[in-house]
C-alpha positions in Angstrom: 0.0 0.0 0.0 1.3 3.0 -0.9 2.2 5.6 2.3 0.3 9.0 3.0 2.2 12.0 2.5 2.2 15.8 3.8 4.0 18.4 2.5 5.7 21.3 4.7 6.2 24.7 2.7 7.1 27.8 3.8 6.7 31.6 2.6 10.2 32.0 2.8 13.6 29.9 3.1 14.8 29.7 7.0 11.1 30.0 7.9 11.7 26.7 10.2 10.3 23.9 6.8 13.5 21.1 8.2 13.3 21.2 11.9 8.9 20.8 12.0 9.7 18.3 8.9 11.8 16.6 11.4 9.5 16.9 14.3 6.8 15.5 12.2 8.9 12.2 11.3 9.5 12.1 15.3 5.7 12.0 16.0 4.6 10.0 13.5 7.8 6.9 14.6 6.3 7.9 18.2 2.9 6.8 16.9 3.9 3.8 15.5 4.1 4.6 11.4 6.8 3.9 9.3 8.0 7.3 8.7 10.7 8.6 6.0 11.2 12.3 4.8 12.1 13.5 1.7 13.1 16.4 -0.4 13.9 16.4 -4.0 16.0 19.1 -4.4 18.2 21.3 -1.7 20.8 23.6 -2.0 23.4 23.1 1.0 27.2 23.2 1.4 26.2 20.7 4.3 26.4 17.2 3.0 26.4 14.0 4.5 28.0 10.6 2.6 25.7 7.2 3.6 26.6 3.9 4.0 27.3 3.7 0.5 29.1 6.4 -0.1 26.6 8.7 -1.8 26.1 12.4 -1.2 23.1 13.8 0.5 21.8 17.1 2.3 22.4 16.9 6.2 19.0 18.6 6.9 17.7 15.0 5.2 19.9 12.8 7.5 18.3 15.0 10.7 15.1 14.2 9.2 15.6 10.6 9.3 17.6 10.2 12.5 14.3 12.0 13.8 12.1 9.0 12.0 14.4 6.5 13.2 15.7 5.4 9.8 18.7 5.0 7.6 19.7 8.2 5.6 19.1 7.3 1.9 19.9 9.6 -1.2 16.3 8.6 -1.7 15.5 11.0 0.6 17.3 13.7 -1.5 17.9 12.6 -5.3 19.1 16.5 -6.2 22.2 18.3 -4.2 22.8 21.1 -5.4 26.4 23.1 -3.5 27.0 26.4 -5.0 30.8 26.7 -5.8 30.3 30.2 -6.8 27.7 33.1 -6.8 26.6 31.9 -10.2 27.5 28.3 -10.7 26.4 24.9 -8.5 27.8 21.3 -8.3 24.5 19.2 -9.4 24.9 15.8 -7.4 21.9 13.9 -8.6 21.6 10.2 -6.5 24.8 11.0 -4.5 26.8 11.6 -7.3 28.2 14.1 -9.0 26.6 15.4 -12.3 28.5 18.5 -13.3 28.5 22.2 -13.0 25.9 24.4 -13.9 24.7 27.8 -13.4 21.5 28.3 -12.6 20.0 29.3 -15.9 21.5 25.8 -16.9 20.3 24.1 -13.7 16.8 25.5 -14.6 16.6 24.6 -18.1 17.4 21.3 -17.2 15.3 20.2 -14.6 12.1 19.3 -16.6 14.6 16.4 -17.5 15.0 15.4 -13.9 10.9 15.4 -13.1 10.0 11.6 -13.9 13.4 10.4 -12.0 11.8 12.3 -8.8 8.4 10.7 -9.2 10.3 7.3 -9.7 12.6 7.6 -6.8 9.4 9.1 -4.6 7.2 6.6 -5.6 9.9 3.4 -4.7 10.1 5.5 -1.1 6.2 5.4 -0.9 6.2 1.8 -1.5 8.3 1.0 1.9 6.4 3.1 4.3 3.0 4.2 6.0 3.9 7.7 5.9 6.2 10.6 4.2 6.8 14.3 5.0 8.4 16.1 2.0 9.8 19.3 2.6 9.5 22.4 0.0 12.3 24.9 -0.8 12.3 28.4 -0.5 8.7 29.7 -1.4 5.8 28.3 -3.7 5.6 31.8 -4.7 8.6 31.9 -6.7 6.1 32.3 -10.0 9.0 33.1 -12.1 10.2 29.1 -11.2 6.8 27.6 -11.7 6.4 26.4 -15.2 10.1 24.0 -14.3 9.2 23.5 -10.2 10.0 20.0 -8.8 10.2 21.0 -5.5 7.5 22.9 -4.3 4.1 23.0 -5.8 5.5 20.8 -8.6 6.4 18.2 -6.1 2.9 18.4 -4.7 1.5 17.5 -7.9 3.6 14.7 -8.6 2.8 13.6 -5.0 -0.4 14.3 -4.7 -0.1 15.9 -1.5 -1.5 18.5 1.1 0.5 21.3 1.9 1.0 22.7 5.1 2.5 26.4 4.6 5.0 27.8 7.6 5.9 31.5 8.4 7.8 32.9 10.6 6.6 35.5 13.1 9.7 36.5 14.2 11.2 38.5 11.3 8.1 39.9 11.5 5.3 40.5 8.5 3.6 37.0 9.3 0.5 38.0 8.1 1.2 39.7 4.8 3.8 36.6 3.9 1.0 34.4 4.0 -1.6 35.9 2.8 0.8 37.3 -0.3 2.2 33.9 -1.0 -1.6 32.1 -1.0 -2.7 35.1 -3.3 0.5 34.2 -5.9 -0.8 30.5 -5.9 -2.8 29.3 -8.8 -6.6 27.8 -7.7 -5.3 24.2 -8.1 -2.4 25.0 -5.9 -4.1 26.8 -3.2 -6.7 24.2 -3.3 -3.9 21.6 -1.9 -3.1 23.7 1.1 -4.6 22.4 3.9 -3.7 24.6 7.0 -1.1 27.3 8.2 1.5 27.3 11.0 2.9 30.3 12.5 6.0 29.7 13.9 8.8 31.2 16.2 6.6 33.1 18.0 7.4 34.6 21.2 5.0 36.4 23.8 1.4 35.6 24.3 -1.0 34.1 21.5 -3.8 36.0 23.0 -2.6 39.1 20.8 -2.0 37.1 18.1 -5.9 35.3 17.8 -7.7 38.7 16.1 -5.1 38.6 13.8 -5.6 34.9 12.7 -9.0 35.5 12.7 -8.9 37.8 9.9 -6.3 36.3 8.4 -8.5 33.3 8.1 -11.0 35.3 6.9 -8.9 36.5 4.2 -7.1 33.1 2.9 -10.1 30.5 3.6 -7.9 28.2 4.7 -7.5 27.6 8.7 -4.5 28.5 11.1 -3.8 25.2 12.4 -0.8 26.7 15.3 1.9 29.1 16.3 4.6 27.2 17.5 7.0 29.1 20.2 9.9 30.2 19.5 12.1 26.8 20.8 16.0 26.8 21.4 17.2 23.6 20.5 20.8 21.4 19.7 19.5 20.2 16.6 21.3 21.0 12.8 19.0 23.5 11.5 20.2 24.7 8.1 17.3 27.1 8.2 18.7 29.4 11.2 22.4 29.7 9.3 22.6 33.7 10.1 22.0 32.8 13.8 24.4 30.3 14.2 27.6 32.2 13.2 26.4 35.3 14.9 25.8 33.8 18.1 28.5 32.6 20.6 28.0 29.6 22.0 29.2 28.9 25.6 30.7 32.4 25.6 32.8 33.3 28.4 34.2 29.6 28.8 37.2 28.0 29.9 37.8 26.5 26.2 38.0 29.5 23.4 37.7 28.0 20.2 37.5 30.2 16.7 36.6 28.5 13.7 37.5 30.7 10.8 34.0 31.4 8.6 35.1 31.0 5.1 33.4 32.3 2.5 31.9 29.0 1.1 32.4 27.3 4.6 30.6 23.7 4.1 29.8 21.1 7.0 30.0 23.6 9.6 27.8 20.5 11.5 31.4 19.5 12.1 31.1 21.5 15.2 28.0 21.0 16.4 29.3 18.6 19.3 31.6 20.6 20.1 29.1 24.1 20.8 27.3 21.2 23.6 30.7 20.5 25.5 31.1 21.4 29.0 33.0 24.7 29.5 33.3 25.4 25.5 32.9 28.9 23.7 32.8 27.7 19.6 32.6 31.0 17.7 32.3 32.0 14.0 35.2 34.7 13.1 35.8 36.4 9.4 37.8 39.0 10.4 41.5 39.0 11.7 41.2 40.6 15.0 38.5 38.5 16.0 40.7 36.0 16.0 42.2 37.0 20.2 43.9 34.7 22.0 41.9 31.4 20.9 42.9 28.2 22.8 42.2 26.8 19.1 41.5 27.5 15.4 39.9 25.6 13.2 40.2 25.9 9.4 36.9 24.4 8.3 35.9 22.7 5.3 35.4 24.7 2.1 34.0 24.2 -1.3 35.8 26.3 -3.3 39.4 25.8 -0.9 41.4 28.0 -3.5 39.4 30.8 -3.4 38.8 30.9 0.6 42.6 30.5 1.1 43.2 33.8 -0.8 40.6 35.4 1.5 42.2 33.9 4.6 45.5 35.8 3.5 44.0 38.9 2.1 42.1 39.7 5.4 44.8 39.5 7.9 43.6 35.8 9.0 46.7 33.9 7.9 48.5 36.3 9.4 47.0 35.8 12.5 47.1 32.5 13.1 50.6 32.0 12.1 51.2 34.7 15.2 49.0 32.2 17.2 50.7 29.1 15.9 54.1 30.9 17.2 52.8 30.7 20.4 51.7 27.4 20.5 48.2 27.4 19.8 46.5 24.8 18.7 45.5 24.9 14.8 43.2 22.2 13.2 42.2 21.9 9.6 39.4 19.6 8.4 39.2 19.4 4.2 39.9 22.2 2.7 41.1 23.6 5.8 43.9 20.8 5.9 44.6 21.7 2.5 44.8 25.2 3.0 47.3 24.5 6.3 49.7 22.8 3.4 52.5 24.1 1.5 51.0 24.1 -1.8 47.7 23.6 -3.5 47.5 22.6 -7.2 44.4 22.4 -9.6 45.3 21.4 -13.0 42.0 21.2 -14.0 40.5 23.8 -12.9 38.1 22.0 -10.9 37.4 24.3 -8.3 38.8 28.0 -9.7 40.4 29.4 -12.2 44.2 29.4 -10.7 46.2 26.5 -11.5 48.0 26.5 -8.5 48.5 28.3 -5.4 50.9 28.4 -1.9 49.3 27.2 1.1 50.1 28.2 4.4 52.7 26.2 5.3 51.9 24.8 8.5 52.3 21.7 7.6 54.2 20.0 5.2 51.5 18.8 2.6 50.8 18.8 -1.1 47.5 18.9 -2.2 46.6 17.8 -6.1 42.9 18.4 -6.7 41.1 16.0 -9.6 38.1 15.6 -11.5 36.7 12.7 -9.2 35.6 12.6 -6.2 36.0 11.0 -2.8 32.4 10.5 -1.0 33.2 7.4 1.7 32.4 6.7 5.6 35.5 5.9 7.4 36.4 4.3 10.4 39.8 5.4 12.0 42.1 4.9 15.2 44.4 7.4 17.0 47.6 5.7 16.2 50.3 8.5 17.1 48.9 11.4 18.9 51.7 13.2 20.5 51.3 17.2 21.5 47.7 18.3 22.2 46.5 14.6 21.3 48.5 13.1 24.1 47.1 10.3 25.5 44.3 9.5 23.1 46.4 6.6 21.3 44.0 3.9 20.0 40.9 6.3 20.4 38.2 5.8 18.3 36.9 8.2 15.2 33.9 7.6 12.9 32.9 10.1 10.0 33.0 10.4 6.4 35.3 11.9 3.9 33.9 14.2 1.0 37.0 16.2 -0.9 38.4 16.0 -4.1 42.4 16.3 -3.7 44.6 13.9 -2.8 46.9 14.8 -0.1 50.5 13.6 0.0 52.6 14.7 3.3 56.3 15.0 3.9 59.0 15.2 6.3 58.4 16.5 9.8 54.9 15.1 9.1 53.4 12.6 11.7 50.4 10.5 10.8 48.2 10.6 13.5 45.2 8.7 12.6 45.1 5.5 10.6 42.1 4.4 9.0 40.9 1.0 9.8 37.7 0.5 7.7 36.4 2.4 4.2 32.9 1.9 3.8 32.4 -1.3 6.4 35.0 -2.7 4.5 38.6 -3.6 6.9 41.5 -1.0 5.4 44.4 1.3 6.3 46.0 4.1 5.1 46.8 7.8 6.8 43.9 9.4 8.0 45.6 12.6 9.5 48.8 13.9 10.0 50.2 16.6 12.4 53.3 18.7 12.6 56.2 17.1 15.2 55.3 19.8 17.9 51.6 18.3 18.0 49.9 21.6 17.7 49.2 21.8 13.6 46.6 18.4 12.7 45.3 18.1 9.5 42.7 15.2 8.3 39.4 14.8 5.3 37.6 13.1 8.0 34.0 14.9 8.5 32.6 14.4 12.3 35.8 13.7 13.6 34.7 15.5 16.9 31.2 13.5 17.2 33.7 10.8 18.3 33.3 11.9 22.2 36.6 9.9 23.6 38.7 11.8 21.2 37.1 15.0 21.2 36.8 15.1 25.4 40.4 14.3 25.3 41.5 16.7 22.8 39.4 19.4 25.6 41.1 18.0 28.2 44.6 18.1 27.0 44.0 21.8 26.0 42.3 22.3 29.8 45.3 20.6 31.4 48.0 23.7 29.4 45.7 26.3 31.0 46.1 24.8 34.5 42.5 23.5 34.4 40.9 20.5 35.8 39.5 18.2 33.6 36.6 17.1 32.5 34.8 13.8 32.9 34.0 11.8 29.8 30.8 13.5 28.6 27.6 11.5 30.3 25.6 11.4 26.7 27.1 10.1 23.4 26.1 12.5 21.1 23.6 10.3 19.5 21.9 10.1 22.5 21.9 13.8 23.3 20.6 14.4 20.0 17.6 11.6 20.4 16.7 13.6 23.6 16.4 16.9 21.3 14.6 14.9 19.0 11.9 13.9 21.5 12.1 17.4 23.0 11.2 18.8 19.6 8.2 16.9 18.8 7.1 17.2 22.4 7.0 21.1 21.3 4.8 20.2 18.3 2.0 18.0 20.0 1.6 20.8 22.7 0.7 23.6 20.1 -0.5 21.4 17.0 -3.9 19.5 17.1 -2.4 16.0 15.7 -6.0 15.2 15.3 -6.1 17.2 11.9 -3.2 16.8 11.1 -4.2 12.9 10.8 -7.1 14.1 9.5 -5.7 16.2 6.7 -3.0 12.8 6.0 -6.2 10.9 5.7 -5.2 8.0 8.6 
């Protein structure tokens, strides 16, 4: 039988679509249903690579760690990472397509259509129930005629729409009632009830507004969901993230650089709920300070973000800070940048052939036309320095990059891969400078891996004179199935379930 759907749209992009997509898929595996999301096309720089070794949006994988499933690039046949202002990398099925800007991308999507409804239709068949999540707005009409992801998607899925807005950038009412007047008859015919959300204060003052705004669109308000600070990746609430400062004030500083085209800034994420940590965003050169550690993050277009680390002071800086022993940690691109030299003979990422890295450490980076999407398994083998003591720790993630990496002398490997895709294996996973305060490694979520990463704090505690810490009490899988649980606890408090059951037709 195939599942019910509902569809989540919103009037605007970071109107909160992913996180009540995902609290949906938490309610309905409460209730018993076999629950997967799915959205067919999203634009992210946040990737995630699955079990085998395809590329998918994170906000997807939340969605299904929230329903309690596998993340599948069924989920999220279309990727689409902007390299540039005017260009994308199209991944289509976890792998990558090509390059194309987006009067490219556009005339080509009426090609992709049937391979959504195929791939939507095979995700149907295996479940009781899926939440699709819309892009954007459905009010894009200039999109309309090619749309696969918002209205279009409906259509091809035959489904209800829910449409979200967000009171807290204010205009609620004119965003709603503006995007349901853009609709066509058919389309505003599919949309089934409203949600207000982040809403702060009392819904007292809001209900003569709903009232007439209910009077005006004919279609009912079904809640206003609070305004709900949460640990879970959210790629709709990007602005707040790097403006905030999480765990300011802390014993352990730590400054991740905010590149221009930073990508899997999730890295982090365990990190920001660590016990006496400050993680903040910095993009100029005296924000930098007196870090206790910098981290060079991952990058899609490495070349380009390297010359902007070194135009705006940043290199500068942390080559002051690495004189003073700091700790300095690249992931991906941001190992690549800490290298001596960077070359791109194909042009894959920019129009330079070849540029000089930082010189940290003593790396050569060769980018080429393929590319590495794998999960890896991987074991401290040589710490040394700020790693001390963390010998045969364990670290899970994935790798998504495409240069190869070859180090030199005065380079130490430091992690060793033991298993590529399931599969046993080993080769260098990370190497580090001799002093033990550079590290370099492609490994995604290396700091999910709690022994290592409460180590790595503790080491860094122990040069400031600081007690430790204990091990953290939750894996981070675990902290993030009590957010999970938290966040659809939010949801059945201020939305009737009842219609929404109603509206799924269960």
């Amino acid at each position: 039988m195939k599942a019910k759907c509902i569809m989540i749209q919103g009037t605007a992009s970071s109107v909160g679509k992913s996180l009540i997509t995902a609290g949906l898929c938490r309610i309905f595996k409460q209730d018993g249903y076999r629950v997967a999301p799915f959205k067919s096309q999203n634009m992210a720089l946040n990737s995630f690579i699955t079990r085998e070794g395809k590329e998918m949006g994170r906000a997807q994988v939340v969605q299904a760690e929230a329903a309690g499933v596998e993340p599948s690039v069924e989920m999220n046949p279309i990727l689409l990472k902007p390299t540039t202002d005017q260009k994308a990398q199209v991944i289509i099925k976890g792998e990558v397509y090509g390059n194309m800007s987006a009067v490219e991308y556009h005339n080509f999507k009426p090609k992709l259509e049937q391979m959504v409804r195929e791939i939507y239709e095979g995700l149907a068949a295996k479940n009781d129930i899926i939440v699709i999540e819309g892009a954007g707005s459905p009010a894009e009409i200039n999109l309309r005629d090619k749309d696969i992801v918002n209205m279009g998607m409906a259509e091809i899925a035959d489904a209800p729409v829910i449409l979200v807005g967000d009171i807290d950038k204010g205009g609620v009412f004119a965003s709603i009632a503006g995007t349901i007047m853009l609709l066509t008859e058919e389309e505003r015919a599919r949309v089934k009830g409203v949600i207000i959300n982040k809403f702060r204060g009392d819904v007292e003052i809001l209900k003569p507004g709903i009232e007439m705004l209910e009077e005006i669109i004919k279609i009912p308000v079904l809640a206003v969901l609070p305004y709900t600070k949460l640990n879970i990746e959210d790629e709709d609430s990007l602005a707040e993230r790097f403006t905030s400062r999480k765990g300011e004030a802390q014993d352990i500083d730590i400054a991740v650089v905010k590149l221009p085209h930073i990508s899997n800034f999730t890295d982090f994420n365990a990190l920001e709920n660590l016990q006496g940590v400050c993680v903040r965003y910095v993009e100029r050169a005296e924000e930098l300070k007196e870090p206790d550690m910098v981290i060079l993050p991952g990058s899609k277009n490495t070349i380009e973000d390297l010359l902007f680390v070194r135009k705006s002071g940043i290199e500068d800086e942390i080559k002051r800070l690495h004189q003073k022993g700091t700790l300095v940690f690249g992931i991906c691109g941001g190992y690549q940048m800490l290298g001596r030299h960077i070359a791109d003979p194909d042009m894959t990422e920019s129009s330079l052939l070849e540029v000089d890295g930082m010189g940290l450490l003593n790396v050569k980076t060769v980018f080429q036309k393929n590319k590495v999407t794998t999960q890896v398994e991987a074991r401290v083998t040589d710490g040394g320095g700020l790693l001390e003591g963390l010998d045969n720790a364990a670290v899970k993630g994935y790798e998504i990059h495409m240069g190869t990496t070859e180090y030199g002398e005065d380079c130490v490997p430091y992690l060793t891969i033991k298993k590529v895709l399931e599969k046993e294996s080993e080769s260098v996973g990370g190497v580090r400078n001799r002093d033990g305060n550079v590290f370099g490694t492609y490994i995604h979520g290396i700091f999910d891996s709690v022994e290592f990463t409460t180590g790595l704090i503790n080491n860094l505690r122990k040069k400031k004179g600081l007690e430790e810490i204990a091990d953290a009490e939750l894996q981070f899988s675990e902290f993030k199935e009590q957010q999970y649980d938290k966040l659809a606890q939010m949801i059945r408090e201020n939305l009737d379930m009842g219609r929404i059951y109603k509206i799924l037709g269960k």
